[in-house]
N, C-alpha and C positions, 0 to 999 in steps of 0.2 A: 351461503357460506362457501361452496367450492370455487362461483366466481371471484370471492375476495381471494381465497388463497393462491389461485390460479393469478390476479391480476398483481396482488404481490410479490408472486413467485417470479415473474416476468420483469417487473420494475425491479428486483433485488436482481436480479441476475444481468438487465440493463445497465442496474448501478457498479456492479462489478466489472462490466466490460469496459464500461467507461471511465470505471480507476486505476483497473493494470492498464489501458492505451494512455490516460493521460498522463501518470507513474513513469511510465516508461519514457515519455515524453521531457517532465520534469527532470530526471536524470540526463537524459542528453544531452538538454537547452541546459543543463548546470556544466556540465563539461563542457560543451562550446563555450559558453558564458564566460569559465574561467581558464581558458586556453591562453589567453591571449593575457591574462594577468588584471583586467578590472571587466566591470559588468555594465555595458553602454546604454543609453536610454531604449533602444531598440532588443536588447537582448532580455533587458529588464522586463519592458511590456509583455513579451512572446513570454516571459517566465510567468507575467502576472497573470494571463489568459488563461494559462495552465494551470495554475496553482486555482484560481476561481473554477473553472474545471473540476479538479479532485474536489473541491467542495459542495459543489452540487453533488457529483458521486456519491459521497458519503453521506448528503442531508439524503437524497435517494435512499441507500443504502439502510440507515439506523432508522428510518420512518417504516422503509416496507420489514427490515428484520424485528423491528417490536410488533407492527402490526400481526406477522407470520406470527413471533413468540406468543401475543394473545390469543390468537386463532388456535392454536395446536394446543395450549394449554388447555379451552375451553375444550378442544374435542377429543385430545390423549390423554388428558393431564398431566400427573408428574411423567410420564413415558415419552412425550414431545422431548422432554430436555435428553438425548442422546450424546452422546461423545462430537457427535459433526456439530449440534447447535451449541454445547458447551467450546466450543473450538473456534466456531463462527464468530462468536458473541467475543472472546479474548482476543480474536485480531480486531473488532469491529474496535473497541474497548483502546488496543495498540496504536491505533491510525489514529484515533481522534485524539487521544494522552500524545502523542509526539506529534501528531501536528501541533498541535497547541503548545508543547515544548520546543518547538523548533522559532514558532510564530514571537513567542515572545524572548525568543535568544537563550534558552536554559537545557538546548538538547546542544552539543557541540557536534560540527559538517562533520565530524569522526564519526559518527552513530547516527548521527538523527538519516540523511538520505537511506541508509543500508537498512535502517529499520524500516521504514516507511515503502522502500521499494519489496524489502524479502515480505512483511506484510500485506500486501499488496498482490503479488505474485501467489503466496499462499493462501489467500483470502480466493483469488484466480482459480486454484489447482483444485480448491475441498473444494469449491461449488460444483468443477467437473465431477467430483465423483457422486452427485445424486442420481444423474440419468441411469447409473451403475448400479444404484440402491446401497451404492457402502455411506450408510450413517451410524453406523453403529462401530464403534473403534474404542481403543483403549485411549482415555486422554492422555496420558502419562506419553504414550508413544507417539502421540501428535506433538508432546511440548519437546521429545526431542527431535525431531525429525524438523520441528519447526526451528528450534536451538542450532541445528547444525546448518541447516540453509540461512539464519542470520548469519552466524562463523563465515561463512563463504560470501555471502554478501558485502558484508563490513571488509571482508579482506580484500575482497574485487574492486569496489568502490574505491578504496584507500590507497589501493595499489593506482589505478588507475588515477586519483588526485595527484598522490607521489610521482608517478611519470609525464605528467601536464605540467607540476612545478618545476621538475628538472628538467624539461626540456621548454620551460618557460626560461630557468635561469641561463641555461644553455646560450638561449637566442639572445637573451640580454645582454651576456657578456660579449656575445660576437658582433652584436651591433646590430643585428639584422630584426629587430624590433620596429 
């Protein structure tokens, strides 16, 4: 039993590092992508590597965090569900609800990257604090602390689209397109 949880504790923490670097990835290759005002068959690919990327991540991720939720159930019971796994499981829950809305066009580029990146990053930050042993937290204070770094995400993002457009139209109108 402790080599399951040890081998899943490994793979989930794999699949997290491998979704904030591809995360972070995906937002870049999106900004270059749309710097220049359309998205080329070469920018496209390096996008679609990436995005197949976050997916395995996540197929990682949701296989070894059920597998961990069975385990801990069977040996803490209801006491495995802490404030961190109740916290885990809502971003796990966020990533896979907005990819999916993003995938089939119903999350709009105002929201879906900022969520998908602030999730991502905070999915990144809670797994650092187990070596710390902080699992046990107020959820109420994770959903704002989590609230507020989406606010600053979605505004960073937004901001950062808004000055690629204006300084896409900039070029436009100068001719130097």
């Amino acid at each position: 039993m402790e080599l399951l949880i040890l081998v899943f504790s490994v793979l989930l923490s794999a699949g997290i590092s491998l979704g904030v670097g591809a995360s972070t990835l995906a937002i870049l290759n999106f900004f270059h992508a749309i710097a220049d005002g359309k998205i080329d068959l070469t920018e496209r690919s390096f996008m679609g590597i990436t995005y197949t990327t976050l997916r395995v991540a996540m197929g990682i991720i949701l296989t070894s965090a059920i597998a961990l939720a069975i385990l801990g159930l069977n040996i803490k019971g209801e006491a495995f569900f802490t404030g961190y796994v109740a916290a885990q499981a809502l971003l796990i829950a966020i990533l896979f609800l907005n990819s999916f809305l993003m995938t089939v066009r119903l999350m709009p580029s105002t929201f879906g990257p900022a969520i998908q990146a602030s999730s991502w990053y905070s999915l990144g930050v809670l797994s650092a604090l187990v070596p710390f042993g902080i699992t046990h937290f107020n959820f109420f204070l994770f959903l704002f602390i989590y609230g507020t770094f989406l606010f600053f995400a979605i505004s960073l993002i937004n901001s950062i689209m808004a000055y690629l457009k204006e300084k896409l139209e900039k070029n436009t109108q100068s001719g130097s397109v």
